[in-house]
DSSP file (Angstrom, degrees, kcal/mol; ACC not computed):
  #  RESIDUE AA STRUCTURE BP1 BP2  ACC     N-H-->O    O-->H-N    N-H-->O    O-->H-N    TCO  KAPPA ALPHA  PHI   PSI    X-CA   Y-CA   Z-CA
    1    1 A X              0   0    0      0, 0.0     2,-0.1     0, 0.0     5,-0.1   0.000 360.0 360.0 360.0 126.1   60.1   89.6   90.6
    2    2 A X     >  -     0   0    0      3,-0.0     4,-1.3     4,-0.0     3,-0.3  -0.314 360.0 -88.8 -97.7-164.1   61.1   92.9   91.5
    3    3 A X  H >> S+     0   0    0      2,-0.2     4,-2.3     1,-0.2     3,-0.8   0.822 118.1  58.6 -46.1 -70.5   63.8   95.5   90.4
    4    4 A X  H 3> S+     0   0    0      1,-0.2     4,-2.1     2,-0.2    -1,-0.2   0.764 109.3  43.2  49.1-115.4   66.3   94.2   92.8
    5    5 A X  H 3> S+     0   0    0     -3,-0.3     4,-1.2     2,-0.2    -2,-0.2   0.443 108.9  49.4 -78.6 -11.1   66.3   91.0   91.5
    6    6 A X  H << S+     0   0    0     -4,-1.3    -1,-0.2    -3,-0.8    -2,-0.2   0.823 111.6  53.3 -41.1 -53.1   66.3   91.4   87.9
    7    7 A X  H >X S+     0   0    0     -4,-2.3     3,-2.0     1,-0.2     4,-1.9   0.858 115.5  38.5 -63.2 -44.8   69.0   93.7   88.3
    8    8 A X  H >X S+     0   0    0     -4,-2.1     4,-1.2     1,-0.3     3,-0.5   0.963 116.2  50.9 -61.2 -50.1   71.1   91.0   90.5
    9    9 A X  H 3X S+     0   0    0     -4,-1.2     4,-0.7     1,-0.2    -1,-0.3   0.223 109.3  49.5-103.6  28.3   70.1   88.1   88.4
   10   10 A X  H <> S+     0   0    0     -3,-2.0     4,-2.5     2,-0.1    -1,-0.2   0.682 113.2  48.4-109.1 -24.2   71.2   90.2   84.8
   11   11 A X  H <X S+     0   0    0     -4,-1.9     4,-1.5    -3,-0.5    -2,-0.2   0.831 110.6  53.0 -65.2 -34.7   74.7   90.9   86.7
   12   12 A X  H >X S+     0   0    0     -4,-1.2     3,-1.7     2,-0.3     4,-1.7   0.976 113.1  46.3 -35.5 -90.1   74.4   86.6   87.5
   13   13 A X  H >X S+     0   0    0     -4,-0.7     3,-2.6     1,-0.3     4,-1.0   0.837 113.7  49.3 -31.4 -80.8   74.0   86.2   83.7
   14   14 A X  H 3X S+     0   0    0     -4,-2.5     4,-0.7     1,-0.3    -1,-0.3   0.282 107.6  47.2 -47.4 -22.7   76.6   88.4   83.0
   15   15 A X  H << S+     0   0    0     -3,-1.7     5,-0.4    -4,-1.5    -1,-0.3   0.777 104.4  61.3 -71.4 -37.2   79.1   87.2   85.0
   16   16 A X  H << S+     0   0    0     -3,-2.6    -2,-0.2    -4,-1.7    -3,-0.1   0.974 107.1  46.3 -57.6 -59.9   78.6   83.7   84.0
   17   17 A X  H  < S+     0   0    0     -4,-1.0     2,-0.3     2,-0.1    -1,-0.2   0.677 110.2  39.5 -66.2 -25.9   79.4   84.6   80.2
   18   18 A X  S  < S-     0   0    0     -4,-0.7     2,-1.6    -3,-0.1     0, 0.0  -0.880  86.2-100.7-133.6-179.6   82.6   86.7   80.3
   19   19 A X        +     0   0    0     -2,-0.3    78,-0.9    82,-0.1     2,-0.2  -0.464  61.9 151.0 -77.8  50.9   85.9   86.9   82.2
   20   20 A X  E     -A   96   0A   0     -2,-1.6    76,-0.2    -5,-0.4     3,-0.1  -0.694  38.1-156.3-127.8 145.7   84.9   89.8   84.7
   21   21 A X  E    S-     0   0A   0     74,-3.6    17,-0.8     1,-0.4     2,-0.4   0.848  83.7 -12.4-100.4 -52.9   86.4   90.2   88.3
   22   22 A X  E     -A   95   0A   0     73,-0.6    73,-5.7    15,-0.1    -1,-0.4  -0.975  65.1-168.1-158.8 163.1   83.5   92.2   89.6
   23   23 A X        +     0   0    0     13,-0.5    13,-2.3    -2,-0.4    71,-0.2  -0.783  13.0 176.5-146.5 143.5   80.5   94.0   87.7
   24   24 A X        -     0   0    0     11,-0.3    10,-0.2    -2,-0.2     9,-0.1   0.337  28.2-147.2-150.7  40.5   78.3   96.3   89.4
   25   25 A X        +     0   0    0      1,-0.1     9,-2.4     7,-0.1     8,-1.3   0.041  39.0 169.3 -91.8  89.6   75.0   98.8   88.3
   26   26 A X  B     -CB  32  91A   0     65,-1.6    65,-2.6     6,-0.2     6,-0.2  -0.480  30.6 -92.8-110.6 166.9   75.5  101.7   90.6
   27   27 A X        -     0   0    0      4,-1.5    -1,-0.2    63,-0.2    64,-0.1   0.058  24.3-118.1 -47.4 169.3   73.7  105.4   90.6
   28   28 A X  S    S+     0   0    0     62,-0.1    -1,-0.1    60,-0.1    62,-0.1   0.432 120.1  67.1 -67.5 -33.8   74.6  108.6   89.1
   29   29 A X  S    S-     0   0    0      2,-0.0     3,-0.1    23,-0.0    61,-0.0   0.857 121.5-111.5 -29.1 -66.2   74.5  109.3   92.9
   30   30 A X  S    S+     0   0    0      1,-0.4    18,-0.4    21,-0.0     2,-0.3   0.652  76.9 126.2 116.2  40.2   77.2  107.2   93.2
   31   31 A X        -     0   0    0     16,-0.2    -4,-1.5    17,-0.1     2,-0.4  -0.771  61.7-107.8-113.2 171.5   75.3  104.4   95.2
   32   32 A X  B     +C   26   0A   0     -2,-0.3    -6,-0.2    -6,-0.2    -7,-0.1  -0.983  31.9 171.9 -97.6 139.7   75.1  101.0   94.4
   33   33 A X  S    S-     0   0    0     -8,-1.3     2,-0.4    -2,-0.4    -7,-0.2   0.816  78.4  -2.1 -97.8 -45.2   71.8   99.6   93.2
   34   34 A X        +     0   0    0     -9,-2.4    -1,-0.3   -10,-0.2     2,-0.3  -0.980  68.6 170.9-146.6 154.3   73.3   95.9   92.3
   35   35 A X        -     0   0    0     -2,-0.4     2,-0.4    -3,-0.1   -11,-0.3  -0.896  26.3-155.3-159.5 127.1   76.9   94.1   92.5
   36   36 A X        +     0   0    0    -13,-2.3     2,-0.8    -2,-0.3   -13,-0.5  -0.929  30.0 163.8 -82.0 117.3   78.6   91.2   92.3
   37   37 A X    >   +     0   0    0     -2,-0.4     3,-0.6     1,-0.1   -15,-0.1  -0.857  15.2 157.9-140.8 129.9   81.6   91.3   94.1
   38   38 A X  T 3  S+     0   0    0     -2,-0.8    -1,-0.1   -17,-0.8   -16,-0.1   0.231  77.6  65.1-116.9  26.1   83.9   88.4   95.2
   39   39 A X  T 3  S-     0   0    0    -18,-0.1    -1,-0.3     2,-0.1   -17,-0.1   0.179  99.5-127.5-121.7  27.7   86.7   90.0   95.6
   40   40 A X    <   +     0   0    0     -3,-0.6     2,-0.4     1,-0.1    -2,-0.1   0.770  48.5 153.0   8.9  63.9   85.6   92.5   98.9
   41   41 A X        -     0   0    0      1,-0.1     2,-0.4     2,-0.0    -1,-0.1  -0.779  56.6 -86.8 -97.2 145.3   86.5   95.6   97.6
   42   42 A X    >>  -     0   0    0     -2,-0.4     4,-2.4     1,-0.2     3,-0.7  -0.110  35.4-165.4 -44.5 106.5   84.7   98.4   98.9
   43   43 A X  H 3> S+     0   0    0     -2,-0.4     4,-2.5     1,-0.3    -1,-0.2   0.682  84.7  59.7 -61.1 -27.0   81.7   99.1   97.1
   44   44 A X  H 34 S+     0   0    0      2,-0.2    -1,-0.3     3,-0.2    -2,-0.1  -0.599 111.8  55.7 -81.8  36.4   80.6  102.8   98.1
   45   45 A X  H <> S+     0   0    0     -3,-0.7     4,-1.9    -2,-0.1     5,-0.2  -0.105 109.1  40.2-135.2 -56.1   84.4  103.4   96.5
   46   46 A X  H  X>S+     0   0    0     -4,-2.4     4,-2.5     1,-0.1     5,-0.5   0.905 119.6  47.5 -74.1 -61.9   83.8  101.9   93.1
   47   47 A X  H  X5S+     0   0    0     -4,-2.5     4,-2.4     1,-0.2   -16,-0.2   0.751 116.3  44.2 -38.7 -45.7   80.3  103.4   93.0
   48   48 A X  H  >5S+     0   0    0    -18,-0.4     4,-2.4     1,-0.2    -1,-0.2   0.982 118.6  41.1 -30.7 -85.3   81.5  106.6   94.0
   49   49 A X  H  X5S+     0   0    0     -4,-1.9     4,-3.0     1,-0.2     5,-0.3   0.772 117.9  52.0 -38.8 -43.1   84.6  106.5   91.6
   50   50 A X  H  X5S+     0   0    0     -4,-2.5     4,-1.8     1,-0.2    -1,-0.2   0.879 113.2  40.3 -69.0 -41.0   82.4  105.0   88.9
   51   51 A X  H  <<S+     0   0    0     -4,-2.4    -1,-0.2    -5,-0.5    -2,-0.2   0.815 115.3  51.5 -65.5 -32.3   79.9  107.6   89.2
   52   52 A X  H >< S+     0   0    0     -4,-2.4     3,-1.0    -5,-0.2     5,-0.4   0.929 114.3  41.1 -81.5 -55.9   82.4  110.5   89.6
   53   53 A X  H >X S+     0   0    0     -4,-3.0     4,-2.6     1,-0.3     3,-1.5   0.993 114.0  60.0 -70.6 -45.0   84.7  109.6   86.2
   54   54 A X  T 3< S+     0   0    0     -4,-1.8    -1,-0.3    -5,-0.3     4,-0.2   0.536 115.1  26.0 -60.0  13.0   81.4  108.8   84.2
   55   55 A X  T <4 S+     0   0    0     -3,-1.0    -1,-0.3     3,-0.1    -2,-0.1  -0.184 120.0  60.9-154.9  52.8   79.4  112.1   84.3
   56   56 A X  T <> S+     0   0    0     -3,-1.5     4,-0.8     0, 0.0    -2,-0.2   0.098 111.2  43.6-126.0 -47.6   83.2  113.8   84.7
   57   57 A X  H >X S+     0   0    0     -4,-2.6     3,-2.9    -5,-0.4     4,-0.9   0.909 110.4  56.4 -39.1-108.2   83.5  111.8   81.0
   58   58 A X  H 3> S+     0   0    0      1,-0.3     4,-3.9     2,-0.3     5,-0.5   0.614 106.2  47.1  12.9 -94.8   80.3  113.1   80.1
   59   59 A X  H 34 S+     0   0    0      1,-0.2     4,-0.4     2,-0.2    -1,-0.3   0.646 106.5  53.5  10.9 -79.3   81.1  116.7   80.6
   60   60 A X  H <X S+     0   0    0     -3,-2.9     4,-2.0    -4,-0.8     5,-0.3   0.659 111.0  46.2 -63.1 -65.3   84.0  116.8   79.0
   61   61 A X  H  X>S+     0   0    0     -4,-0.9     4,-4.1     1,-0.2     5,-0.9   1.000 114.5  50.3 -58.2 -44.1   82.2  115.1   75.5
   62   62 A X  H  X5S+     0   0    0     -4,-3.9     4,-0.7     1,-0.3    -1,-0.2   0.878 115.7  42.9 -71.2 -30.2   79.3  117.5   75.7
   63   63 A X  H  45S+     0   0    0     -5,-0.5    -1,-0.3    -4,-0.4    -2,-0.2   0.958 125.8  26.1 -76.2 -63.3   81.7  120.2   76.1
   64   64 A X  H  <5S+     0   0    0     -4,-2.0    -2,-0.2     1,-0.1    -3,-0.1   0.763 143.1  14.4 -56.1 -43.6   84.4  119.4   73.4
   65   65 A X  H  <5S-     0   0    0     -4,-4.1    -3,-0.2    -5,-0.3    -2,-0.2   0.204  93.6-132.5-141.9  12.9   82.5  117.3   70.7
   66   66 A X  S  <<S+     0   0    0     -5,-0.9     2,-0.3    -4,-0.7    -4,-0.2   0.974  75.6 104.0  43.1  82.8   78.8  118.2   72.1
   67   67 A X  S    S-     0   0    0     -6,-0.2     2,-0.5    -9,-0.2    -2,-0.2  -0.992  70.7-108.1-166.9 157.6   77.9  114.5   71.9
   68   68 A X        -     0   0    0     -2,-0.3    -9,-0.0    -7,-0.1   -11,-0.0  -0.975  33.1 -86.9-130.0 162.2   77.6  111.8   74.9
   69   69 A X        +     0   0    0     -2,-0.5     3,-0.1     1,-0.1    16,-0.1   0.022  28.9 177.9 -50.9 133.5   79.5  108.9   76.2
   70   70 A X  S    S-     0   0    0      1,-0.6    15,-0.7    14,-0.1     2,-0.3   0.753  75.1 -13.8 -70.7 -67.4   79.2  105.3   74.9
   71   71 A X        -     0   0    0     13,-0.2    -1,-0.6     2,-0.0     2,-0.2  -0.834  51.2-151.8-159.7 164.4   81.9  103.6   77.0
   72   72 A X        -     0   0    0     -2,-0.3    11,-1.6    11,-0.1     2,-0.8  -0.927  21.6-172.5-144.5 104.4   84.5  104.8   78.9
   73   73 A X  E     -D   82   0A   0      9,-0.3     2,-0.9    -2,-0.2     9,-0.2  -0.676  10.0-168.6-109.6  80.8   87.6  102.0   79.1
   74   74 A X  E     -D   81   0A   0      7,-0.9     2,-0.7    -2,-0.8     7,-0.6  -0.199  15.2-163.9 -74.4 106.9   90.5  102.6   81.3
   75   75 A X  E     +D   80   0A   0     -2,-0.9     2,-0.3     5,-0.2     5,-0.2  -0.720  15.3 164.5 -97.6 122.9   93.0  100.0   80.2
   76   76 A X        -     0   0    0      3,-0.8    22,-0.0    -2,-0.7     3,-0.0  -0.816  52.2 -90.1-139.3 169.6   96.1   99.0   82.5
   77   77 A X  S    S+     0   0    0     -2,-0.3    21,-0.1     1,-0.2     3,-0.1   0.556 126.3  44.1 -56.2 -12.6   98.7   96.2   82.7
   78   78 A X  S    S-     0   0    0      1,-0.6    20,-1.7    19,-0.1     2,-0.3   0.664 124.0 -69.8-110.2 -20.5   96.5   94.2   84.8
   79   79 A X  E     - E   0  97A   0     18,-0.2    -3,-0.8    19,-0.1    -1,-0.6  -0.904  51.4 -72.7 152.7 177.0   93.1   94.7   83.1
   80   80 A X  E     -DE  75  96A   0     16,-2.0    16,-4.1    -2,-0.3     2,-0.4  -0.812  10.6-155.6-108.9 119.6   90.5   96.9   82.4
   81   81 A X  E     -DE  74  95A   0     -7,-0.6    -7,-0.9    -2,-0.3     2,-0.5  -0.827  22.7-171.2-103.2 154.8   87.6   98.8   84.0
   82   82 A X  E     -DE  73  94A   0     12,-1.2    12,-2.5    -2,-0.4     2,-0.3  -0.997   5.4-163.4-138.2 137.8   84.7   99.8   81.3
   83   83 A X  E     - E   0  93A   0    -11,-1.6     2,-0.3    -2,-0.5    10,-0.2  -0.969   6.4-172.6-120.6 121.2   82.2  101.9   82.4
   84   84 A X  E     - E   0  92A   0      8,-0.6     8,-1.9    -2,-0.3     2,-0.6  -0.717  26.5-129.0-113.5 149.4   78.5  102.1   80.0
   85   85 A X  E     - E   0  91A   0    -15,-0.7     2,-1.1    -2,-0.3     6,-0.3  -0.928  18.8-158.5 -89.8 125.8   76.0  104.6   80.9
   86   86 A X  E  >  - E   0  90A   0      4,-1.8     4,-1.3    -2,-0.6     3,-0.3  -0.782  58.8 -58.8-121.6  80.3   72.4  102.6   81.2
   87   87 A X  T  4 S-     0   0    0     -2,-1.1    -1,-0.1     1,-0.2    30,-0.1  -0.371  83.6 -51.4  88.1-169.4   70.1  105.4   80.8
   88   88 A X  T  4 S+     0   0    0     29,-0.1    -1,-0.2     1,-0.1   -60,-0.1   0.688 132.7  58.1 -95.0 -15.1   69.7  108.7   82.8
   89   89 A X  T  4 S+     0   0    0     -3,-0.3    -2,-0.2   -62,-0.1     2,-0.2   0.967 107.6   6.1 -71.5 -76.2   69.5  106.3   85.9
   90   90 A X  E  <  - E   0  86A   0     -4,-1.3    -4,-1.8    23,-0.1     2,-0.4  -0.448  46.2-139.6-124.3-166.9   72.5  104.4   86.2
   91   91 A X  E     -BE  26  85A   0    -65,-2.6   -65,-1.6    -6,-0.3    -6,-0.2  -0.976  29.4-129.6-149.1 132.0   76.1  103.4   84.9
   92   92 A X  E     - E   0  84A   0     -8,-1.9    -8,-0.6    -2,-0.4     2,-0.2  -0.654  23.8-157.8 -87.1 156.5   77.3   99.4   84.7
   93   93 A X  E     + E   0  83A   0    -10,-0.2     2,-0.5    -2,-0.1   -69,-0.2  -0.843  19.2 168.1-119.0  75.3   80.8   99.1   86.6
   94   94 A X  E     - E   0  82A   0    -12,-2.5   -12,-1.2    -2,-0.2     2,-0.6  -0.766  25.5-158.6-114.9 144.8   82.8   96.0   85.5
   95   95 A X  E     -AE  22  81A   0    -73,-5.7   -74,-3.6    -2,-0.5   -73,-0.6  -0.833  18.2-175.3 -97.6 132.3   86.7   95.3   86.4
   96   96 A X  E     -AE  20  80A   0    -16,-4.1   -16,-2.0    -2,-0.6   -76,-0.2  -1.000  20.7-134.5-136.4 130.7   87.8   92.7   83.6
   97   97 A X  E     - E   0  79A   0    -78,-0.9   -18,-0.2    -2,-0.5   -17,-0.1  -0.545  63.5 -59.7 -83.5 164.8   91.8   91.2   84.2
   98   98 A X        -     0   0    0    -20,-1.7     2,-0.3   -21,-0.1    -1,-0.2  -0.016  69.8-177.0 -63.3 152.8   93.3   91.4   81.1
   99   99 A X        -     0   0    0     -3,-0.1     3,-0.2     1,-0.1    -3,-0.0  -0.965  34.7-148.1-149.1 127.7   91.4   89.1   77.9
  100  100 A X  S    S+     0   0    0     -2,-0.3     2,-0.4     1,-0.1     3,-0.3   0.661 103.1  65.9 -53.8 -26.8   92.5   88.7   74.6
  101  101 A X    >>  +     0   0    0      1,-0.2     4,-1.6     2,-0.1     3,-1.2  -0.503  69.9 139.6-162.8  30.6   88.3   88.4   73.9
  102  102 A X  H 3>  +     0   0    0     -2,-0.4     4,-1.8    -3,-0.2    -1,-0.2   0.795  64.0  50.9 -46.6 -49.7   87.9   92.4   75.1
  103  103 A X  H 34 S+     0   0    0      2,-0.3     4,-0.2    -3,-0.3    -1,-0.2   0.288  98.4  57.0-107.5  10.3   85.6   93.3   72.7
  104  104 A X  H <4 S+     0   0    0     -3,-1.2     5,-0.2     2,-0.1    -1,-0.2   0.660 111.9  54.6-100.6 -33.6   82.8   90.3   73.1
  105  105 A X  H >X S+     0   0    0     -4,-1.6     3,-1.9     2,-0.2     4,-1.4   0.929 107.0  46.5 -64.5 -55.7   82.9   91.9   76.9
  106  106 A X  H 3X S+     0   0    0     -4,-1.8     4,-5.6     1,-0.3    -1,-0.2   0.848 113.1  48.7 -10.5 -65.3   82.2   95.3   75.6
  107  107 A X  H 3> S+     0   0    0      1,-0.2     4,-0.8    -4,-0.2    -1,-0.3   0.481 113.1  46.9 -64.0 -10.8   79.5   93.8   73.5
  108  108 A X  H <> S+     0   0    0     -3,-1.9     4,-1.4     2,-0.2    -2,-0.2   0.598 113.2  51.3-114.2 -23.9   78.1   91.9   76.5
  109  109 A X  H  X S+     0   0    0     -4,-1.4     4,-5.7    -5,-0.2    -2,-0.2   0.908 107.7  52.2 -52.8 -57.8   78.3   95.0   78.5
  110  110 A X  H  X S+     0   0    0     -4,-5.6     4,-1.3     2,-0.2    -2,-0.2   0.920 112.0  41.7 -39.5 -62.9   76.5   96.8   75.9
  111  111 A X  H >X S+     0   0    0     -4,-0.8     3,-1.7     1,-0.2     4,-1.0   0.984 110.1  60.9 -69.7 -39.7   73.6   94.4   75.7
  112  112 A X  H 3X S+     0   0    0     -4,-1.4     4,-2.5     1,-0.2     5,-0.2   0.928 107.2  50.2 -23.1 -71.3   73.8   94.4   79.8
  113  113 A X  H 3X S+     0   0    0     -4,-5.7     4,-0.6     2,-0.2    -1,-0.2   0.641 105.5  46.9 -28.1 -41.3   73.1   98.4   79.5
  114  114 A X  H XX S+     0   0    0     -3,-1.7     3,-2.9    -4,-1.3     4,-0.6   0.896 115.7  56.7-101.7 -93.2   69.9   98.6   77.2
  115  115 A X  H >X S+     0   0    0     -4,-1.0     3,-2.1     1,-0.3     4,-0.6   0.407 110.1  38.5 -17.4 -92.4   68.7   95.7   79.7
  116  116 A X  H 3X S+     0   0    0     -4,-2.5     4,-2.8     1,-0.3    -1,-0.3   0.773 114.9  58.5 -25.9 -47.4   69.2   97.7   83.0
  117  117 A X  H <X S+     0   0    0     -3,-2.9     4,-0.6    -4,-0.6    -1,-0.3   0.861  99.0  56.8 -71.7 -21.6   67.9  100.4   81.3
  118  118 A X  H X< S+     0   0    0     -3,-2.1     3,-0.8    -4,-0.6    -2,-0.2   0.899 108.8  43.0 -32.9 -78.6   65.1   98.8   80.6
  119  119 A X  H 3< S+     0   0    0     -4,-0.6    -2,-0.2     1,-0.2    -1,-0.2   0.676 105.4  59.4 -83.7  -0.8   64.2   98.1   83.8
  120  120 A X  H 3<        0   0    0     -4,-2.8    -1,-0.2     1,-0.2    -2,-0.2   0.396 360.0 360.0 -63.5  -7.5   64.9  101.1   85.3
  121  121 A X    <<        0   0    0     -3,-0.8    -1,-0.2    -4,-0.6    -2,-0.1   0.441 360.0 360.0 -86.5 360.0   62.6  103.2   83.3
């Protein structure tokens, strides 16, 4: 199986187990490598965006607390985007409507992350 399709079928997993409107593993580039997205939003927009506020984040820690990002969690009345950094390679993208159950998605994000990074190395 190649890269691809690992990558598609851990986003697959991952959708299946939490409450997420669309989940994505884009570039540092600001491309997308893999996505689910059923909701047709532009994708070259979230990668972009995703790519631009992570290593804008980034920045910003190394600079202030000389340290680097974990998660990045924009939280709104309608839901939450969390953005993880997976390595020097890529950044997971997921939009989750608002969830009591926040912090098992984090945690499913998390393992999602060390995955991708995984096969990206």
């Amino acid at each position: 199986m190649n890269k691809a399709s690992l990558l598609n079928e851990l986003l697959r997993e991952f959708e299946s187990n939490t409450p997420v409107k669309i989940s994505a593993i884009v570039s540092r580039d600001g491309l997308i490598i893999a996505s689910i997205n059923d909701y047709q939003l532009n994708e070259d927009s979230i990668a972009g965006l995703a790519a631009d506020i992570t290593i804008l984040s980034e920045r910003t820690m190394k600079e202030l607390l000389n340290t680097t990002v974990r998660k990045l969690i924009i939280d709104s009345d309608e839901g939450s985007i969390i953005l993880i950094p997976a390595g020097d390679e890529a950044i997971i993208f997921s939009l989750i409507p608002n969830t009591k159950n926040l912090g098992i998605v984090v945690f499913n994000l998390g393992t999602l992350a060390r995955r991708v990074k995984n096969i990206l190395r």
